[in-house]
N, C-alpha and C positions, 0 to 999 in steps of 0.2 A: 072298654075302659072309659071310665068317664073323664072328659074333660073341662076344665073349670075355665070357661070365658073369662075374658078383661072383664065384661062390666060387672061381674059379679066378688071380683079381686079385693075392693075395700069391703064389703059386707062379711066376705071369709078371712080376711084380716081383722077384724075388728073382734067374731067370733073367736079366733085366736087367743084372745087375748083373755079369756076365762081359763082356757089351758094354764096359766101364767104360774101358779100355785102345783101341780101337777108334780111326783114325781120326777129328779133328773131320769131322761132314757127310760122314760113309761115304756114307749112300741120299740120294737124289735127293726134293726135295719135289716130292710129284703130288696136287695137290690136284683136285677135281673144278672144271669148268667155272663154275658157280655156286653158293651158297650164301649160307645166309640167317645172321646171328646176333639174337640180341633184345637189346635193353637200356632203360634207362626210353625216357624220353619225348621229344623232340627238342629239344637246346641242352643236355641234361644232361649231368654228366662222362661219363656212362659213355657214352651217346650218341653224344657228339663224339670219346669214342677206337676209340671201334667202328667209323666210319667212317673216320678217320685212319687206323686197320691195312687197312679193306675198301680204299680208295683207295691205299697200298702193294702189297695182293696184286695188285690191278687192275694197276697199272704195272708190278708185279715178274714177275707169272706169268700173268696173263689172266686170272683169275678176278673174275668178277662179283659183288661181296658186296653183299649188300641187309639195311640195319638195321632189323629194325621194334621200332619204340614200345611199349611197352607202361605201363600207369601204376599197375603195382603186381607182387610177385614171383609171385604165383599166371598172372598174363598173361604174364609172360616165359617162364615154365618150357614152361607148357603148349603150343607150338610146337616145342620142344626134344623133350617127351617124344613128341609125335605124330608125331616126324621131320619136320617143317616147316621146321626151324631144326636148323644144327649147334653153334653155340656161341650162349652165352648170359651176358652181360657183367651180372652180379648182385654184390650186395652181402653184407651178413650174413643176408640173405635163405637163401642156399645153404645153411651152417651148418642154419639152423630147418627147408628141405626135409631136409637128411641126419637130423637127430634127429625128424621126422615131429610138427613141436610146430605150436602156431599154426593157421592155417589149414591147416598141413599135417595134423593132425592128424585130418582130416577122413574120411569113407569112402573118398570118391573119388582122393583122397592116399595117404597113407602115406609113411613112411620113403623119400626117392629117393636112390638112390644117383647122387649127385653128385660127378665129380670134377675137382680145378683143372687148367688148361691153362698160366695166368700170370695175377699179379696187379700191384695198381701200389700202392705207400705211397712218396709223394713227400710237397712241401712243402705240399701241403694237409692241411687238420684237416676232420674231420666231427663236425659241432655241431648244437647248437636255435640258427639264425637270430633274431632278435627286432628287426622294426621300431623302430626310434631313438626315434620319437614314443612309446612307450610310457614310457618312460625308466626304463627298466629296466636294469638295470650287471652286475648278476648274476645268477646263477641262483635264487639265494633269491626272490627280486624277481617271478621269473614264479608266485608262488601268487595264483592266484584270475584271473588272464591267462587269455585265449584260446589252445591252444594246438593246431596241427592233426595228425590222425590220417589215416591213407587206410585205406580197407577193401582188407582182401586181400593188405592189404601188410603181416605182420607183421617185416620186418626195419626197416622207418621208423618202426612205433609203439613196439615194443620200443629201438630207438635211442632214443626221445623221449622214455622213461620211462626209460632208463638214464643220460643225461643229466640229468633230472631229479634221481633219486635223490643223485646230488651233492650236491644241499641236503637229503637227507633228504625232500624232494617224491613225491607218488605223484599217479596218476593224480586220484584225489577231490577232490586240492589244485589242481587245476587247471577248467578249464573247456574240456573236449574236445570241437574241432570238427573232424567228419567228412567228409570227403573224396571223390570218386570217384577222385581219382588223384593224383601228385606233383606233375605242371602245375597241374593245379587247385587244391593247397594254397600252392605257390607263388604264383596268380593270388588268391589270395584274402588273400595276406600284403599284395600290391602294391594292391587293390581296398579292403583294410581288414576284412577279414571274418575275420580272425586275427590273434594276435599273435607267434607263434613256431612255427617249422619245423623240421622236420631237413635238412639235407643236407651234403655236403660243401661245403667253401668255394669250391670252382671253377667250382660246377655257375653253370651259364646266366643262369638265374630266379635265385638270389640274387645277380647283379648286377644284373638288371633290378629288383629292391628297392631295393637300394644306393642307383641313380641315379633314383630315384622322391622323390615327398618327404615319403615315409614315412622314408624312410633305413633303413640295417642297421647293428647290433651283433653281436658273437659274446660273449657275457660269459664270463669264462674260465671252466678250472675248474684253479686252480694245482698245480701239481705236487705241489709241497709236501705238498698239503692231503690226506696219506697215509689221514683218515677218508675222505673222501667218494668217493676213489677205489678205497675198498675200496666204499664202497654203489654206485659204479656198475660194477664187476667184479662184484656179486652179480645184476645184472639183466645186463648185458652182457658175458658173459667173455671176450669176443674182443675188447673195447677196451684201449686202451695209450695211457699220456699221449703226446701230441707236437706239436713245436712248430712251430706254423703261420707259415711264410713267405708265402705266397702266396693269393690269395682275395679276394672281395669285402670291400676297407677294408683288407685284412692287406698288410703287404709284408716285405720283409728286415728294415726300418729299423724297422716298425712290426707287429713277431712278437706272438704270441698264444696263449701254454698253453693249447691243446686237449687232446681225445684224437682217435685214431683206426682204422681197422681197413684191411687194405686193398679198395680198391674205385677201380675194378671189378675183380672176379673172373671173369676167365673161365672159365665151368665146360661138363663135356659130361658126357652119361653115361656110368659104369661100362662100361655093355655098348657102347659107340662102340667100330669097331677100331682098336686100338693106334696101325696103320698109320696111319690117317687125322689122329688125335690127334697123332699124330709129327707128320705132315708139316702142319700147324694149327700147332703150335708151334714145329717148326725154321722157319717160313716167319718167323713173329714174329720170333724172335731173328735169325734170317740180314738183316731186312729194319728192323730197329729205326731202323736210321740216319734211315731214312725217311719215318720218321711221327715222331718221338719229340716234336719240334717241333711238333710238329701239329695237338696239341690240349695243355691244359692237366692236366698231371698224367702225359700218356703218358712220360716219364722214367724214369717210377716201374717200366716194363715191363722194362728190361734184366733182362738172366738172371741178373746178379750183384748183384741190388739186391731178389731175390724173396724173401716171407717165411718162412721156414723155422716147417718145425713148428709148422703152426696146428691150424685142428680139423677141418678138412675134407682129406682128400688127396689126392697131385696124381694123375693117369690115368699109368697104366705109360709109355703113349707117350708124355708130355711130360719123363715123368722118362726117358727113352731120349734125346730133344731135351737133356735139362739136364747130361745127366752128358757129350755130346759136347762141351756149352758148357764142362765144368766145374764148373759149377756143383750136383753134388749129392753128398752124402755118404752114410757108413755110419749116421750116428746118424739121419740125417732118412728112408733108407731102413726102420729099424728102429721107427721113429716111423709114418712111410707105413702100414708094413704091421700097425700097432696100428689104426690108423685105418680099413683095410678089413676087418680084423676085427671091429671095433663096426658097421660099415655090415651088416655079414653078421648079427649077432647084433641089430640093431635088425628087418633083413627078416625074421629066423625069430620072433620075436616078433610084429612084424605081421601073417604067414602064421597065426599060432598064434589068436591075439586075432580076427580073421577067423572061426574056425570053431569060438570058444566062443560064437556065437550072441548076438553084444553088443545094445546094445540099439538101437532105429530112432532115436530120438530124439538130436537132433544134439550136443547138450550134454552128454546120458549116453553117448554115444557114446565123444567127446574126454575125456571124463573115466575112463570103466573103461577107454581106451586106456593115457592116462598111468600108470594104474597099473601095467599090465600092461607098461609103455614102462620104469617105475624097476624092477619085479619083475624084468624077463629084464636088466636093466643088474647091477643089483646082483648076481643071481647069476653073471655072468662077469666080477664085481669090476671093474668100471668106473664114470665116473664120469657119475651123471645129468646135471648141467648144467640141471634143470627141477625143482621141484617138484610134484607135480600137481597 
Protein backbone atom coordinates (compact mmCIF):
# COMPACT_ATOMS: atom_id res chain seq x y z
CA UNK A 1 0.00 0.00 0.00
CA UNK A 2 1.49 3.16 -0.88
CA UNK A 3 1.93 5.79 1.45
CA UNK A 4 1.85 9.40 0.77
CA UNK A 5 4.54 11.38 2.98
CA UNK A 6 4.06 14.99 4.56
CA UNK A 7 6.34 16.61 2.18
CA UNK A 8 4.77 15.61 -0.74
CA UNK A 9 1.15 16.63 0.81
CA UNK A 10 1.02 20.28 -1.00
CA UNK A 11 2.25 19.04 -4.46
CA UNK A 12 -0.81 16.27 -4.15
CA UNK A 13 -3.02 18.87 -3.01
CA UNK A 14 -2.44 21.18 -5.45
CA UNK A 15 -2.88 18.31 -8.21
CA UNK A 16 -6.30 18.08 -6.65
CA UNK A 17 -7.23 20.72 -7.72
CA UNK A 18 -7.63 19.81 -11.61
CA UNK A 19 -10.17 17.16 -10.28
CA UNK A 20 -12.25 20.20 -9.28
CA UNK A 21 -14.56 20.11 -12.53
CA UNK A 22 -14.78 16.08 -12.35
CA UNK A 23 -18.09 14.51 -12.00
CA UNK A 24 -20.07 14.51 -8.30
CA UNK A 25 -18.87 10.80 -6.87
CA UNK A 26 -16.68 9.97 -10.14
CA UNK A 27 -14.75 6.66 -7.79
CA UNK A 28 -16.69 4.34 -5.95
CA UNK A 29 -16.35 4.20 -2.04
CA UNK A 30 -14.26 0.99 -1.04
CA UNK A 31 -13.79 0.98 2.27
CA UNK A 32 -12.13 -1.92 4.07
CA UNK A 33 -14.36 -4.71 5.81
CA UNK A 34 -13.67 -3.41 9.37
CA UNK A 35 -12.27 -0.59 11.10
CA UNK A 36 -11.75 0.99 14.37
CA UNK A 37 -12.12 4.94 15.00
CA UNK A 38 -11.32 6.46 18.84
CA UNK A 39 -13.10 9.09 20.54
CA UNK A 40 -13.72 10.01 24.30
CA UNK A 41 -15.55 7.97 26.41
CA UNK A 42 -19.01 6.43 26.14
CA UNK A 43 -22.27 8.75 26.03
CA UNK A 44 -19.97 11.53 24.99
CA UNK A 45 -20.68 13.86 21.82
CA UNK A 46 -18.06 12.62 20.13
CA UNK A 47 -18.65 9.17 21.19
CA UNK A 48 -22.37 8.99 20.23
CA UNK A 49 -21.46 10.59 16.50
CA UNK A 50 -18.80 8.16 15.99
CA UNK A 51 -21.13 5.38 16.36
CA UNK A 52 -24.03 7.11 14.46
CA UNK A 53 -21.54 7.41 11.23
CA UNK A 54 -20.12 3.56 12.29
CA UNK A 55 -23.88 2.42 12.28
CA UNK A 56 -24.50 4.28 8.72
CA UNK A 57 -21.29 2.59 7.09
CA UNK A 58 -22.57 -0.63 8.70
CA UNK A 59 -26.12 -0.27 6.76
CA UNK A 60 -24.70 1.55 3.93
CA UNK A 61 -21.61 -0.54 2.90
CA UNK A 62 -20.91 -3.48 5.28
CA UNK A 63 -18.32 -2.15 7.17
CA UNK A 64 -17.87 -2.99 10.65
CA UNK A 65 -16.89 0.10 12.65
CA UNK A 66 -16.00 -0.35 16.28
CA UNK A 67 -15.55 2.97 18.69
CA UNK A 68 -13.28 2.73 21.39
CA UNK A 69 -13.16 5.08 24.45
CA UNK A 70 -10.63 6.65 25.48
CA UNK A 71 -10.49 9.40 28.41
CA UNK A 72 -8.11 11.72 27.35
CA UNK A 73 -6.39 12.97 23.76
CA UNK A 74 -2.86 11.14 24.26
CA UNK A 75 -5.36 7.54 24.54
CA UNK A 76 -7.19 8.49 21.52
CA UNK A 77 -4.33 9.27 19.16
CA UNK A 78 -2.19 6.61 20.28
CA UNK A 79 -4.29 3.65 18.35
CA UNK A 80 -4.43 5.91 15.28
CA UNK A 81 -0.72 6.38 15.18
CA UNK A 82 -0.06 2.45 15.80
CA UNK A 83 -2.64 1.64 12.91
CA UNK A 84 -5.02 0.19 15.46
CA UNK A 85 -7.51 2.75 14.59
CA UNK A 86 -8.30 4.71 11.29
CA UNK A 87 -9.96 7.82 12.36
CA UNK A 88 -10.02 9.44 15.38
CA UNK A 89 -13.06 11.89 16.53
CA UNK A 90 -10.94 14.60 18.74
CA UNK A 91 -11.30 17.94 19.86
CA UNK A 92 -8.75 21.00 20.12
CA UNK A 93 -6.82 18.13 21.17
CA UNK A 94 -5.57 17.76 17.35
CA UNK A 95 -4.55 21.33 16.93
CA UNK A 96 -1.91 20.89 20.44
CA UNK A 97 -0.85 17.21 18.66
CA UNK A 98 -0.03 19.30 15.20
CA UNK A 99 1.97 22.06 17.09
CA UNK A 100 3.87 19.17 19.45
CA UNK A 101 2.76 21.38 22.78
CA UNK A 102 1.30 19.93 25.95
CA UNK A 103 1.74 16.47 26.58
CA UNK A 104 2.68 16.33 23.04
CA UNK A 105 5.49 17.99 23.73
CA UNK A 106 6.95 15.03 25.15
CA UNK A 107 9.89 12.57 23.70
CA UNK A 108 7.82 10.02 22.78
CA UNK A 109 5.38 12.61 20.93
CA UNK A 110 6.40 15.23 18.90
CA UNK A 111 4.85 17.43 16.23
CA UNK A 112 1.82 14.67 14.56
CA UNK A 113 0.93 15.36 11.70
CA UNK A 114 -2.61 15.40 11.83
CA UNK A 115 -5.16 15.91 9.33
CA UNK A 116 -9.22 16.77 9.20
CA UNK A 117 -11.49 14.38 7.46
CA UNK A 118 -14.97 16.50 8.62
CA UNK A 119 -16.00 18.35 11.48
CA UNK A 120 -19.38 19.47 13.30
CA UNK A 121 -20.10 23.25 14.73
CA UNK A 122 -23.72 22.93 15.28
CA UNK A 123 -26.06 24.39 17.94
CA UNK A 124 -24.07 23.41 20.78
CA UNK A 125 -21.43 25.71 22.77
CA UNK A 126 -18.58 24.10 24.60
CA UNK A 127 -18.09 25.54 28.04
CA UNK A 128 -16.86 25.05 32.13
CA UNK A 129 -20.24 23.09 33.17
CA UNK A 130 -20.64 24.26 37.04
CA UNK A 131 -23.15 22.53 39.37
CA UNK A 132 -26.28 24.91 40.31
CA UNK A 133 -25.64 24.17 44.00
CA UNK A 134 -22.66 26.08 43.89
CA UNK A 135 -24.47 29.22 42.89
CA UNK A 136 -22.30 30.43 40.91
CA UNK A 137 -23.85 32.73 37.57
CA UNK A 138 -20.62 33.65 36.14
CA UNK A 139 -17.43 32.97 35.56
CA UNK A 140 -15.88 35.46 37.88
CA UNK A 141 -17.67 33.51 40.49
CA UNK A 142 -15.68 30.24 39.88
CA UNK A 143 -12.30 31.88 41.86
CA UNK A 144 -11.37 29.79 44.59
CA UNK A 145 -14.10 26.67 43.14
CA UNK A 146 -13.27 23.42 42.55
CA UNK A 147 -12.44 23.06 39.15
CA UNK A 148 -11.61 19.66 37.17
CA UNK A 149 -8.32 18.88 35.05
CA UNK A 150 -7.77 15.22 33.30
CA UNK A 151 -4.15 14.26 32.91
CA UNK A 152 -3.17 13.73 29.32
CA UNK A 153 -5.71 15.46 28.23
CA UNK A 154 -4.23 18.92 27.26
CA UNK A 155 -7.07 20.02 24.83
CA UNK A 156 -9.75 19.84 28.21
CA UNK A 157 -7.32 21.61 30.51
CA UNK A 158 -6.29 24.30 28.14
CA UNK A 159 -10.17 24.72 27.27
CA UNK A 160 -10.67 25.14 31.17
CA UNK A 161 -8.21 27.80 31.51
CA UNK A 162 -9.36 29.58 28.37
CA UNK A 163 -12.66 29.63 29.68
CA UNK A 164 -11.46 30.89 32.67
CA UNK A 165 -9.23 33.54 31.42
CA UNK A 166 -12.68 35.36 30.42
CA UNK A 167 -12.78 36.68 33.93
CA UNK A 168 -9.20 37.33 33.92
CA UNK A 169 -8.89 33.76 36.09
CA UNK A 170 -5.86 31.52 35.84
CA UNK A 171 -5.19 28.44 37.02
CA UNK A 172 -3.75 29.58 40.80
CA UNK A 173 -7.27 31.26 41.18
CA UNK A 174 -8.82 28.16 41.22
CA UNK A 175 -8.60 25.08 43.06
CA UNK A 176 -7.53 22.11 40.43
CA UNK A 177 -8.79 18.86 40.71
CA UNK A 178 -7.19 16.01 38.73
CA UNK A 179 -8.68 13.55 36.84
CA UNK A 180 -7.82 10.14 35.33
CA UNK A 181 -10.35 10.95 32.56
CA UNK A 182 -13.51 12.94 31.19
CA UNK A 183 -15.98 10.24 32.75
CA UNK A 184 -14.36 10.54 35.70
CA UNK A 185 -14.46 14.29 36.00
CA UNK A 186 -17.87 14.28 34.76
CA UNK A 187 -18.67 11.40 37.63
CA UNK A 188 -17.00 13.48 40.09
CA UNK A 189 -19.11 16.77 39.11
CA UNK A 190 -22.41 14.39 39.71
CA UNK A 191 -20.66 12.59 43.20
CA UNK A 192 -19.67 16.37 44.37
CA UNK A 193 -16.01 15.98 44.25
CA UNK A 194 -15.83 19.08 41.71
CA UNK A 195 -17.23 22.05 40.89
CA UNK A 196 -16.94 22.81 37.23
CA UNK A 197 -16.00 21.00 33.90
CA UNK A 198 -15.30 21.38 30.40
CA UNK A 199 -17.26 20.04 27.73
CA UNK A 200 -19.57 20.54 25.10
CA UNK A 201 -23.22 21.16 25.93
CA UNK A 202 -24.48 17.84 24.26
CA UNK A 203 -22.13 15.59 25.71
CA UNK A 204 -23.92 12.74 27.85
CA UNK A 205 -22.55 13.38 31.49
CA UNK A 206 -23.55 16.83 31.41
CA UNK A 207 -27.02 15.79 31.29
CA UNK A 208 -26.59 13.21 33.76
CA UNK A 209 -25.50 16.43 36.13
CA UNK A 210 -28.45 18.57 34.87
CA UNK A 211 -30.89 15.89 36.21
CA UNK A 212 -28.90 15.12 39.56
CA UNK A 213 -29.62 17.37 42.34
CA UNK A 214 -26.66 18.99 42.00
CA UNK A 215 -28.25 20.63 38.83
CA UNK A 216 -26.06 22.34 35.92
CA UNK A 217 -25.35 26.05 34.91
CA UNK A 218 -23.41 27.23 31.75
CA UNK A 219 -22.50 30.97 33.04
CA UNK A 220 -22.02 32.79 29.84
CA UNK A 221 -19.45 34.66 28.54
CA UNK A 222 -21.34 37.69 26.50
CA UNK A 223 -20.46 38.50 23.36
CA UNK A 224 -20.15 41.79 23.87
CA UNK A 225 -17.67 41.51 26.45
CA UNK A 226 -14.80 42.20 23.43
CA UNK A 227 -12.10 42.32 26.83
CA UNK A 228 -12.33 38.99 27.95
CA UNK A 229 -12.85 37.41 24.61
CA UNK A 230 -9.62 38.71 23.60
CA UNK A 231 -8.11 36.93 27.11
CA UNK A 232 -9.65 33.81 26.00
CA UNK A 233 -8.46 33.93 22.16
CA UNK A 234 -4.82 34.37 24.01
CA UNK A 235 -5.15 30.84 25.75
CA UNK A 236 -7.47 29.49 23.16
CA UNK A 237 -7.09 30.61 19.46
CA UNK A 238 -9.35 28.27 17.93
CA UNK A 239 -12.41 29.60 20.10
CA UNK A 240 -15.16 31.72 18.58
CA UNK A 241 -18.09 33.23 20.43
CA UNK A 242 -21.56 31.19 19.71
CA UNK A 243 -24.58 30.94 20.47
CA UNK A 244 -25.81 27.99 22.14
CA UNK A 245 -29.40 26.41 21.09
CA UNK A 246 -29.14 23.22 22.41
CA UNK A 247 -27.72 21.24 25.53
CA UNK A 248 -28.10 20.47 28.96
CA UNK A 249 -30.80 23.39 30.47
CA UNK A 250 -30.05 25.27 26.90
CA UNK A 251 -32.87 25.40 24.22
CA UNK A 252 -34.02 27.73 21.26
CA UNK A 253 -36.29 29.65 23.81
CA UNK A 254 -33.68 29.48 26.35
CA UNK A 255 -30.05 30.44 24.07
CA UNK A 256 -26.86 30.92 25.92
CA UNK A 257 -23.62 33.22 24.64
CA UNK A 258 -20.91 30.62 24.56
CA UNK A 259 -18.01 29.97 22.66
CA UNK A 260 -16.96 27.24 20.59
CA UNK A 261 -14.53 25.30 18.34
CA UNK A 262 -15.63 22.57 16.30
CA UNK A 263 -15.86 19.13 17.80
CA UNK A 264 -15.63 16.44 16.99
CA UNK A 265 -12.91 16.44 14.51
CA UNK A 266 -12.29 13.73 12.73
CA UNK A 267 -8.80 13.48 12.05
CA UNK A 268 -6.26 10.64 10.16
CA UNK A 269 -2.75 10.98 9.48
CA UNK A 270 -0.94 12.82 6.86
CA UNK A 271 0.70 9.54 5.75
CA UNK A 272 -3.07 7.69 5.45
CA UNK A 273 -3.68 7.08 1.58
CA UNK A 274 -5.47 9.65 0.06
CA UNK A 275 -7.54 6.80 -1.52
CA UNK A 276 -8.80 5.50 1.77
CA UNK A 277 -9.33 9.09 3.29
CA UNK A 278 -11.50 9.73 0.13
CA UNK A 279 -13.48 7.08 0.32
CA UNK A 280 -13.80 7.69 4.80
CA UNK A 281 -15.23 11.00 3.69
CA UNK A 282 -17.30 10.57 0.48
CA UNK A 283 -18.89 7.68 2.45
CA UNK A 284 -19.75 10.51 5.31
CA UNK A 285 -21.26 12.96 3.04
CA UNK A 286 -22.93 10.34 0.51
CA UNK A 287 -24.41 8.74 3.81
CA UNK A 288 -25.27 12.00 6.05
CA UNK A 289 -28.96 11.56 5.68
CA UNK A 290 -28.54 8.90 7.76
CA UNK A 291 -27.03 9.54 10.84
CA UNK A 292 -27.40 13.18 11.03
CA UNK A 293 -30.41 12.65 13.42
CA UNK A 294 -28.57 10.32 15.18
CA UNK A 295 -26.89 11.61 17.66
CA UNK A 296 -26.91 15.30 19.00
CA UNK A 297 -24.80 17.70 17.23
CA UNK A 298 -24.12 15.15 13.92
CA UNK A 299 -25.86 18.17 11.75
CA UNK A 300 -23.04 20.03 12.35
CA UNK A 301 -21.26 17.24 9.64
CA UNK A 302 -22.84 18.23 6.38
CA UNK A 303 -20.21 19.19 3.71
CA UNK A 304 -21.51 22.66 3.46
CA UNK A 305 -21.79 23.49 7.04
CA UNK A 306 -17.65 22.56 7.40
CA UNK A 307 -15.26 25.08 9.04
CA UNK A 308 -13.21 26.69 6.77
CA UNK A 309 -9.66 27.73 7.36
CA UNK A 310 -8.90 26.69 10.87
CA UNK A 311 -5.51 25.55 12.07
CA UNK A 312 -5.33 22.29 11.44
CA UNK A 313 -5.72 20.90 7.61
CA UNK A 314 -7.99 18.90 5.94
CA UNK A 315 -6.08 15.37 4.25
CA UNK A 316 -5.87 15.67 0.34
CA UNK A 317 -8.38 12.86 0.08
CA UNK A 318 -11.11 14.56 1.93
CA UNK A 319 -10.53 17.83 0.21
CA UNK A 320 -10.89 15.39 -3.33
CA UNK A 321 -14.55 14.15 -1.26
CA UNK A 322 -15.39 18.17 -0.70
CA UNK A 323 -14.49 19.69 -3.89
CA UNK A 324 -16.93 16.63 -5.65
CA UNK A 325 -19.54 17.95 -2.73
CA UNK A 326 -18.68 21.44 -3.83
CA UNK A 327 -17.81 22.41 -1.07
CA UNK A 328 -14.09 23.64 -1.43
CA UNK A 329 -12.31 26.66 -2.60
CA UNK A 330 -9.25 28.39 -4.08
CA UNK A 331 -8.59 30.48 -0.83
CA UNK A 332 -9.12 27.55 1.63
CA UNK A 333 -6.88 25.33 -0.73
CA UNK A 334 -4.22 28.19 -0.48
CA UNK A 335 -4.72 28.29 3.26
CA UNK A 336 -4.53 23.96 3.26
CA UNK A 337 -1.32 24.10 1.81
CA UNK A 338 0.17 26.97 4.39
CA UNK A 339 -0.91 24.63 6.89
CA UNK A 340 1.08 21.54 5.45
CA UNK A 341 3.80 23.56 5.25
CA UNK A 342 4.06 24.66 9.06
CA UNK A 343 3.22 20.67 9.79
CA UNK A 344 6.60 20.07 7.45
CA UNK A 345 8.58 22.97 9.22
CA UNK A 346 7.26 21.90 12.99
CA UNK A 347 8.69 17.96 11.85
CA UNK A 348 12.24 19.30 10.60
CA UNK A 349 12.47 21.05 13.82
CA UNK A 350 11.51 18.22 15.78
CA UNK A 351 13.95 15.84 13.67
CA UNK A 352 16.65 18.69 14.33
CA UNK A 353 15.88 19.30 18.31
CA UNK A 354 16.26 15.32 18.40
CA UNK A 355 19.81 15.19 17.65
CA UNK A 356 21.15 18.35 19.47
CA UNK A 357 21.34 15.86 22.34
CA UNK A 358 18.51 17.71 24.58
CA UNK A 359 18.31 16.93 27.75
CA UNK A 360 16.73 13.43 29.63
CA UNK A 361 14.81 15.34 32.12
CA UNK A 362 11.13 15.53 31.15
CA UNK A 363 10.49 19.30 32.03
CA UNK A 364 13.98 20.37 30.44
CA UNK A 365 13.17 18.46 27.80
CA UNK A 366 9.46 20.22 26.92
CA UNK A 367 10.97 23.29 27.64
CA UNK A 368 14.52 23.56 25.33
CA UNK A 369 11.82 21.92 22.85
CA UNK A 370 9.49 25.02 22.92
CA UNK A 371 12.22 26.97 22.26
CA UNK A 372 13.63 25.32 19.53
CA UNK A 373 9.50 24.85 18.57
CA UNK A 374 9.08 29.25 18.46
CA UNK A 375 13.04 29.33 16.93
CA UNK A 376 12.28 27.13 13.69
CA UNK A 377 8.48 29.03 13.52
CA UNK A 378 9.70 32.31 13.76
CA UNK A 379 12.36 31.92 11.14
CA UNK A 380 9.72 30.57 8.37
CA UNK A 381 7.68 33.75 9.64
CA UNK A 382 4.92 31.96 11.03
CA UNK A 383 3.00 32.27 13.73
CA UNK A 384 3.89 30.45 17.37
CA UNK A 385 0.51 30.08 18.85
CA UNK A 386 2.57 29.19 22.35
CA UNK A 387 4.71 30.83 24.43
CA UNK A 388 7.40 28.58 25.90
Amino acid sequence: MIRRTLSLAPALLASLSLAASAPAYADEVKLPPTMAFTAYDTGTAGFNMAVAVGKMMKDKYGTDVRVLPAGNDVARLAPLRANRATVSAMGSGSYFAQEGVFEFGAKEWGPQALQVVLSTVDCNGASLGVARDTGVTQIKDLKGKRVGFVVGSPALNQNALAILAFAGLKKADVQAVEFASYGAMWKGMTNGDVDAAFATTITGPAKEVEASPRGLIWPPLPHKDKEGWERVKKVGSFFFPHLATCGAGISKDKPIELGTYPYPIFVVYGSQPADQVYSVTKAMIAGYDAYKDAAPGASGLAADKQTKNWVVPVHPGAVKALKEAGQWSADQEAHNNKLFKRQEVLAAAWAAYGKSNPPSDEKAFLEGWMKARAAALEKAAMPNGFEG
